[in-house]
N, C-alpha and C positions, 0 to 999 in steps of 0.2 A: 504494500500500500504506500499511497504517498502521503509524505508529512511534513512539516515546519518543522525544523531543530532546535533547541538552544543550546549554545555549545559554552556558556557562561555570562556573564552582568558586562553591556554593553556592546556585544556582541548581535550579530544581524544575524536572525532566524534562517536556517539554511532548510532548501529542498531536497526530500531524501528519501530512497526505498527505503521502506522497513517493513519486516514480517512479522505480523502479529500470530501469537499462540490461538490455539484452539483451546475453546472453553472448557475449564474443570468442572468438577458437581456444580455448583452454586454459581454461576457465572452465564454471561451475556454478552455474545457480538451484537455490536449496533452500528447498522451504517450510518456516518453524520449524513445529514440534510445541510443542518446552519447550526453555527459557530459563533456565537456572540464573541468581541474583543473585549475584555475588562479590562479596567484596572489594573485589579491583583494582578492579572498578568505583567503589566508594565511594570509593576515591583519588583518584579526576579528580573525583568530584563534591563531596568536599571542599578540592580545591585542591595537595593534599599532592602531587601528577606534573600536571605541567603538558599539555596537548589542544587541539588548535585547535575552536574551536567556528565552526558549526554540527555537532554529531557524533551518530551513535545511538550509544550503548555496548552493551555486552554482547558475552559474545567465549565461554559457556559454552552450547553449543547442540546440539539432535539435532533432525534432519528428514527428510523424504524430496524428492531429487532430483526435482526439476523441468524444465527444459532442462539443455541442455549443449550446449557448443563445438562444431564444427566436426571440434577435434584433440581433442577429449575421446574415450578408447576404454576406461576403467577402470570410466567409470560410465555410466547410464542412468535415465531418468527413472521413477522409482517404487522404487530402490533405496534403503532405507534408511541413517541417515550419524550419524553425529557430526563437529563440526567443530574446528578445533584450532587455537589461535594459533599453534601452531608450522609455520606455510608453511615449504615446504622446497622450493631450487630442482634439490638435485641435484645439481649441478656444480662448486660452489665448494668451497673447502679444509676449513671446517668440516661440511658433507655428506659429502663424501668421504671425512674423516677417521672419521667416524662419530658424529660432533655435529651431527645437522640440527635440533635444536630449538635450536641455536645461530646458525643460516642469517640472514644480513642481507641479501641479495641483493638487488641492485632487480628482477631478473627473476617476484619474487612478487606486484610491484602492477602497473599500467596506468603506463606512460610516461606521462612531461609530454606535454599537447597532446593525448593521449586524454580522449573523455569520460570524464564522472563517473562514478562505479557507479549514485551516487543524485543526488536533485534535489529540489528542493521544487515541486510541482503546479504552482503557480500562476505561482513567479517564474523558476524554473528558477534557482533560485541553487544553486551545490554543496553539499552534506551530506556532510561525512567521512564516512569509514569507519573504525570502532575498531577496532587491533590487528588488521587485517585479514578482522574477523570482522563486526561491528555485529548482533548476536543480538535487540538490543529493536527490532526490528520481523519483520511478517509475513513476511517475503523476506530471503535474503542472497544476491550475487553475489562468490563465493569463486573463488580460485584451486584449479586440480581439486587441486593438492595439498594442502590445506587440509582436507579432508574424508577419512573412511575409512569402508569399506562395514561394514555388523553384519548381525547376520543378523536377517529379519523378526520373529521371535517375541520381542525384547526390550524392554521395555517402555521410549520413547523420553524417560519425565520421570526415570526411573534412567539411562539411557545418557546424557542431559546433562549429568549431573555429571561422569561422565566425563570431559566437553570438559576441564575445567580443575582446578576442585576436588578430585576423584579423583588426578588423572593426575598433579596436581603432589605431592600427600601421599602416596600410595603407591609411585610414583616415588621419591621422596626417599629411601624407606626402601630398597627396593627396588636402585633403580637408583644414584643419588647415594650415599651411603653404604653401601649394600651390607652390609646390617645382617646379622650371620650369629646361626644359632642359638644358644640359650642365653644371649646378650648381655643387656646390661643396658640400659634404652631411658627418656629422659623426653621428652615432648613437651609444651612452652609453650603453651599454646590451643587448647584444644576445639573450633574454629568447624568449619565445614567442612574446608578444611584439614589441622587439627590432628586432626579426628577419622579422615582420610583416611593422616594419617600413622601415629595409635597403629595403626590396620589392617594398613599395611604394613608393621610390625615384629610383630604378629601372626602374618601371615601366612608372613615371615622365620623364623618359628620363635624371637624373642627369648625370653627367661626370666622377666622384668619389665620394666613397659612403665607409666613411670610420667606419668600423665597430671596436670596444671598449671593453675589456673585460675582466677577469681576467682568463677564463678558456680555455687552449689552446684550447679542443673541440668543444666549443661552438664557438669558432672563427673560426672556421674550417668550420663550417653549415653555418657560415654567406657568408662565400664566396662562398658557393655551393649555397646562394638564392641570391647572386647578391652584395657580397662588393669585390670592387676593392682592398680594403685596408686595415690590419688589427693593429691594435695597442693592444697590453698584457698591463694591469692595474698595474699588478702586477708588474712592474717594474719603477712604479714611476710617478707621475703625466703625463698624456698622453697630458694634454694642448701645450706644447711646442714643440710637436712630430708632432702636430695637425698644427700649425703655419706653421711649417717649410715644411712639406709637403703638404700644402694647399698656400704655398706664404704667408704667412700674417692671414690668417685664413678664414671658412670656410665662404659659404653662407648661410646654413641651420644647426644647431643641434638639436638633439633631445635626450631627458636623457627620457630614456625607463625602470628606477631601482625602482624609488623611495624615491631618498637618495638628500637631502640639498646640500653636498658639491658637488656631481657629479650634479648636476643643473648648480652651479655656474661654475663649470666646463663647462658646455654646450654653457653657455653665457662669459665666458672667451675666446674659442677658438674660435669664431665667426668674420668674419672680418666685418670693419666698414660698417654701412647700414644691416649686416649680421641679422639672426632670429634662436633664440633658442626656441624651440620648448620644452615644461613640459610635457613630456604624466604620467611618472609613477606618483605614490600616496604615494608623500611626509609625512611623520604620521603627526599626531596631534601635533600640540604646535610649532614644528619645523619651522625655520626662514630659509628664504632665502638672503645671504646677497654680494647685487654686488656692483665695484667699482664705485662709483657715477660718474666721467668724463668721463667713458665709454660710457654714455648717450649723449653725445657731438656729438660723431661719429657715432650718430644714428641707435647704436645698441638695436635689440626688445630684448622680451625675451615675451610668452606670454601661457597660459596654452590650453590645449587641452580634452575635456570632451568626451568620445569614439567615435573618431577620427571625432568633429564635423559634424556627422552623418543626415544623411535623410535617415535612413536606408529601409522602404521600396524601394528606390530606389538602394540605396546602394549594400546593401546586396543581390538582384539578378543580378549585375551589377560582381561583385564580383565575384560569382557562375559562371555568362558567363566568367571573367578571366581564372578560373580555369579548362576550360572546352577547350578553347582555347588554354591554354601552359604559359599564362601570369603572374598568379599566382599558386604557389607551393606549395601547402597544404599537399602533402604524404610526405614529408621529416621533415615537423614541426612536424608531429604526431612520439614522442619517443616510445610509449609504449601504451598499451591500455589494461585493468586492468576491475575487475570488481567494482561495486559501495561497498562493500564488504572490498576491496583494498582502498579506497580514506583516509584513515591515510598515508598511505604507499604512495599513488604519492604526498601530500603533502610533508612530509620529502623529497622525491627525489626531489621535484621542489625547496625546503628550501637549498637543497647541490647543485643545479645546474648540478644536474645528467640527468635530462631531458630537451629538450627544449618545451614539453607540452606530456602531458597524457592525455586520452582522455577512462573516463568510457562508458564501453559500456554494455546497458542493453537487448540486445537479444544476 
């Protein structure tokens, strides 16, 4: 099969046979369809989260079921899917508690001493697998829990944003903060993400839902998916902008970037009892640092792991949004590129030229 490489941080994704294995008991081939570009991925390719290389990346995907295991009985070959970072084994404490997008389990990879998933054609050297997903090539070999069925009629380059981008920003609002009607809402970054977020305080029923950002365009998308309100970064700490037209400060924030000081940002502009919401992926080493008597007036601040998910349920939950008018999935999609292209929609997502790309492989 063909695939994008990473061969290390800063490094430009290379095109390459690779031979993927055939599926164990508990396992699933899935042709990709479409390939969402996130973020996270621009993380490992700028160095900021550390990846063993040789790796494909991508982990934001919909396709249809190709083989399957042995003990595979939930799925079948020609069954439509979305796939989901969050492998869940089921059995351990945070599963069973009701946190499987928390699940660290080893029961979700291949033991040591098993073949690889993938290989390189010629040398048979191993090729990671990213985040249990590797979405930038034509094939993945997933754990069945990995994946969740949709129904045929949904259109597969909207259902890939799902996998990640969606599912962590409407999540967040949704699930993680549990944003209630008539509240007060700001969201730090427009990207995909952030757009996924103003939605799901949208959809929450908030009252104002103030969208953050430094690129007039992308402000612009935000109030076509549902922000009342928008604030330009670029002109100066928006904290005080945030106060003033929220009374006092807001009931919910959410920093959708990734960046330390717009964090503390998030938790500054929050009004007492308020909840700041961490969705993006703050780097490595990086501190977070808030005013301690802020804690007085019982304000939270608390992280969010893809939008504290149960995505089998989730994610066809979701799909019925979009099917209904409630969630807006054709306006987040900027551009759609072939796997061929995925240097080039990173750059564009690095300049904020896009609010998501979506590879597509038919």
């Amino acid at each position: 099969m063909k695939a994008a490489v990473f061969h290390g941080p800063h490094e430009t994704l290379t095109m390459e046979e690779l031979d993927i294995d055939e599926p164990m008991s508990r396992e699933v081939v899935v042709k990709v369809v479409a390939s969402g570009v996130c973020h996270s991925d621009l993380h490992f390719v700028d160095g900021l989260y550390p990846y063993p290389a040789p790796a494909v990346l991508g982990h934001e995907a919909a396709g249809i079921v190709e083989k399957v295991g042995d003990q595979v009985t939930q799925f079948k070959p020609g069954d439509h899917v979305i796939s989901c970072l969050s492998v869940f084994c089921g059995n351990c404490k945070q599963c069973l508690s009701g946190k499987p997008n928390l699940c660290r389990s080893p029961e979700r990879s291949r033991a040591p001493g098993e073949p690889p998933k993938m290989k390189y054609s010629k040398s048979g050297e191993t090729v990671w697998q990213f985040l249990n997903i590797s979405s930038f090539a034509e094939k993945m070999l997933l754990h069945e829990n990995a994946i969740v069925k949709i129904v045929d009629d949904m259109p597969l380059d909207r259902a890939a944003l799902i996998g990640c981008g969606v599912m962590t920003g409407v999540g967040a609002a949704l699930n993680t903060a549990k944003v209630e009607p008539g509240s007060t809402c700001v969201v730090f970054g427009a990207g995909g993400v952030g757009l996924a977020a103003i939605q799901g305080c949208r959809i929450a029923g908030a009252g104002m839902i103030i969208a953050v950002d430094m690129i007039e365009a992308k402000l612009g998308l935000a109030k076509d998916l549902g922000a009342t309100h928008t604030i330009d970064a670029s002109q100066g700490d928006p904290v005080g902008k945030i106060r003033e037209m929220t009374d006092g400060g807001a009931d919910y924030s959410f920093e959708a970037i990734g960046l330390s000081v717009v964090a503390t940002q998030a938790f500054d502009c929050i009004a007492p009892g308020g909840t700041a919401t961490i969705i993006g992926m703050i780097p490595v080493g990086q501190k977070v640092e808030l005013d301690g008597p802020a804690f007085l007036s019982e304000k939270k601040i608390q992280g969010s792991n893809m939008g504290s998910n149960r995505f089998r349920i989730d994610m066809p939950r979701y799909v019925d949004f979009y099917k209904r008018g409630l969630l807006n999935l054709d306006d987040m999609i900027t551009q759609r590129r072939k796997l061929e292209d995925v240097n080039d929609a990173l750059r564009a997502m690095k300049a904020g030229e896009v609010a998501r790309s979506v590879l597509m492989f038919d």
